[in-house]
Structure formats: structure tokens, C-alpha cells
N, C-alpha and C positions, 0 to 999 in steps of 0.2 A: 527893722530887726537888728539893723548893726549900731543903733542906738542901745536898745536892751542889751547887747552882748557886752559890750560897753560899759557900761551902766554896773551889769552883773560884774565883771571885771575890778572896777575903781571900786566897791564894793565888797571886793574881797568873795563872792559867795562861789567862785569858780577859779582855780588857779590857771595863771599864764602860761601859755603856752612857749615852750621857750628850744630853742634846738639845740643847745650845747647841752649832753648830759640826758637827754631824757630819750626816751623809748619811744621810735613813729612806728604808728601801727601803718601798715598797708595796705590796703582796700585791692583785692582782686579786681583785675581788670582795668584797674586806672594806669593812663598812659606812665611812663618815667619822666623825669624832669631833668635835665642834664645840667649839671653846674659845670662850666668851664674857668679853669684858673690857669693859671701861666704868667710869662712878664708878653706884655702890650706888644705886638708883632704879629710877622707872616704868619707863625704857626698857630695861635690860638683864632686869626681872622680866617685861615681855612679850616678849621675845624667848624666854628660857625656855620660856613657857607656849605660843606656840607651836612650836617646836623640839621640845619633849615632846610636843605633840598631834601633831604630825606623825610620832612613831615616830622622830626621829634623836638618836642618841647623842650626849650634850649634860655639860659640865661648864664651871664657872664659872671664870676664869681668877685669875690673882694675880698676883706681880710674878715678874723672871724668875730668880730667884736659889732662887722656893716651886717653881716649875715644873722645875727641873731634878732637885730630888727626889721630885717625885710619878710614882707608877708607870706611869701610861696616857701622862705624855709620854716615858718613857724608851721604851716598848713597844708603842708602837701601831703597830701592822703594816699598816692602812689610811690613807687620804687625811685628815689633819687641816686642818679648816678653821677661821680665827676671825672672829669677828664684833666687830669692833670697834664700839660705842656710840659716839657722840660721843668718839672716843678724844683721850690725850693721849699725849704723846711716847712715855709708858713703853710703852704697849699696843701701840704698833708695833714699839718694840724687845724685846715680847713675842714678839708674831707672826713676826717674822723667825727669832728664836731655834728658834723653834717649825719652821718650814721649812714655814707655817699659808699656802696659799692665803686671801686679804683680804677679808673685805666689809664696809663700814663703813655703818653706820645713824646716821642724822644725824635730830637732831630739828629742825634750821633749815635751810633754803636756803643753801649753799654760794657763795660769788660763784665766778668762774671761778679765780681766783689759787688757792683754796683746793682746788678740787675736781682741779684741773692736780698740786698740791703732794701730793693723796692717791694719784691716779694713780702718778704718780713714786716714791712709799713702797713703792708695789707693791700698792693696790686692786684688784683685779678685779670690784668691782661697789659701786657706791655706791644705797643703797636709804633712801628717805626713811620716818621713824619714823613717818610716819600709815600708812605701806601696808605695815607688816612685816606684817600678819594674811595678806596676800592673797597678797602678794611674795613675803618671803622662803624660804619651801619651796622656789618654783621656783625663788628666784634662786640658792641653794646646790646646786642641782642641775645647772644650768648649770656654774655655778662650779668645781664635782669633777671636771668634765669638760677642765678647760682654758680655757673661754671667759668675756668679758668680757661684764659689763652693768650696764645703764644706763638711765635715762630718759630717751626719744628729745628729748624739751623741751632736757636737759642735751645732748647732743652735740651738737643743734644749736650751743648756745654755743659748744662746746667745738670745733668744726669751725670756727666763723665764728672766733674768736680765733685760731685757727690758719694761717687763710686773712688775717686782720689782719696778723698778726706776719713775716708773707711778702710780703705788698704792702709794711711798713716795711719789711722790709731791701733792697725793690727785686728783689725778686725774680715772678717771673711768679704770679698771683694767679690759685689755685687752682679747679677747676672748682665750680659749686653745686652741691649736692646735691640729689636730689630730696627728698621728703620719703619713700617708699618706701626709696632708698638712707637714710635716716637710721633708718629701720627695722629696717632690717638691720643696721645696725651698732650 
């Protein structure tokens, strides 16, 4: 059968399937597939080891010119997520390509400028490198889901800067939060 597909293929009678640019459907119920990218070190080798102890389908990423010919990004019929390590430029213009809901693991503290700027790339969860053992299982299960997370510590910032940037422009300065409401979001 992977002869005929093949075949239909060099043929022309079916177009290639290709990951940069095109639209993966999702098949309910199929597990995720976790891309991990980062630079070669402790942080993306423990995210691994737990990503593997957890049971989720996990492969190491590359740049995006290796990923457009490997088989599991042209074909995966489930939710792909990637976890970016301390990413740099290329890893996000990986994950885009990929159509990879975000989660970025950082091994330093963020100031708000930077963690605003991962937001904006398309983060959905920023998880700091001391708590991936305990964190990230859940936090990519959230993540599959659709939903955003975060360290309520960091929203706060990220609210209060918010609620700054709105009192500079003159405009009406935003209600506080509780700290409950900062829970929740």
C-alpha cells in the first residue's frame, strides 16, 4: 500500500502533504505529539526524560527545512505541541511552521518585556526549568486543550503592567485583582 501512495504521489494524482503552510486536521482522540527544540543540553534532556516518563509521544525537534521532510510532521493526525527550551528565533519560526500549540521553558526569570514578547509569538504557557518534573505534564494537558498557563507570581506582573500602560495613555486604570482572580487566570 505504501507503494500505491507512492506511486499516486510521483504521479501527481494526490498533492504532498507538506507541514509549512498548510492546515492539519485533528482527529479526536489521537494522543499529541510533542516537538522539543532548544540548544543541545540539561534542559531540553530533562524535559525528555520526563515527557517519556509520563507516557507522551515525544521527538526532538530540528530546524524547519529537517522537519518539513520528516514523516510524523507531514502525518500526524493528532494535536502537536512544542516546547520550546530557552528558545531562539529559529524554534519559534519552527513551531509556527509546525501549526505546534507553545510552551516555552525558560531556565531564568523573564522580566515582563520578554515574557509580553513570548506571549505575542504565540506562548500558551510559560513554565520555569526548576518545575518542569512537577509542571509540565499538567501544563501540556491544559495546553491540548486550548487553555493558557502560567505562574500566578508572573500574571500578576503581567496584569499590573497592563493596568500601567493604561493609566500612561490616560486612559481609566483597570480594576485590581484579587489574588483568587489571579488564580484563575
Amino acid at each position: 500500500s505504501s507503494q500505491a501512495v507512492s506511486r499516486a504521489l510521483s504521479l501527481g494524482l494526490t498533492d504532498r502533504p507538506r507541514a509549512t503552510g498548510r492546515v492539519r486536521t485533528e482527529e479526536p482522540g489521537r494522543p499529541p505529539l510533542v516537538v522539543v527544540l532548544g540548544p543541545a543540553g540539561s534542559g531540553v534532556h530533562r524535559v525528555h526524560q520526563v515527557l517519556v516518563a509520563a507516557g507522551t509521544p515525544v521527538v526532538s525537534g530540528g530546524n524547519e527545512a529537517e522537519l518539513n521532510q520528516q514523516h510524523w510532521a507531514r502525518w500526524q493526525r493528532g494535536p502537536v505541541l512544542a516546547v520550546l527550551v530557552d528558545p531562539a528565533p529559529e524554534d519559534w519560526r519552527v513551531s509556527a511552521s509546525l501549526g505546534a500549540r507553545t510552551v516555552v521553558v525558560l531556565s531564568k526569570h523573564p522580566d515582563l518585556p520578554a515574557m509580553v514578547d513570548m506571549l505575542l509569538r504565540g506562548a500558551s504557557a510559560i513554565v520555569r526549568g526548576a518545575d518542569i518534573d512537577v509542571d509540565l505534564a499538567p501544563v501540556l494537558s491544559v495546553v491540548v486543550r486550548g487553555y493558557v498557563a502560567m505562574d500566578a507570581s508572573r500574571m500578576e506582573d503581567l496584569t499590573g503592567g497592563v493596568a500601567a500602560v493604561r493609566v500612561a495613555d490616560g486612559a481609566a486604570r483597570s480594576p485590581a485583582l484579587t489574588s483568587r482572580e489571579c488564580d484563575v487566570l
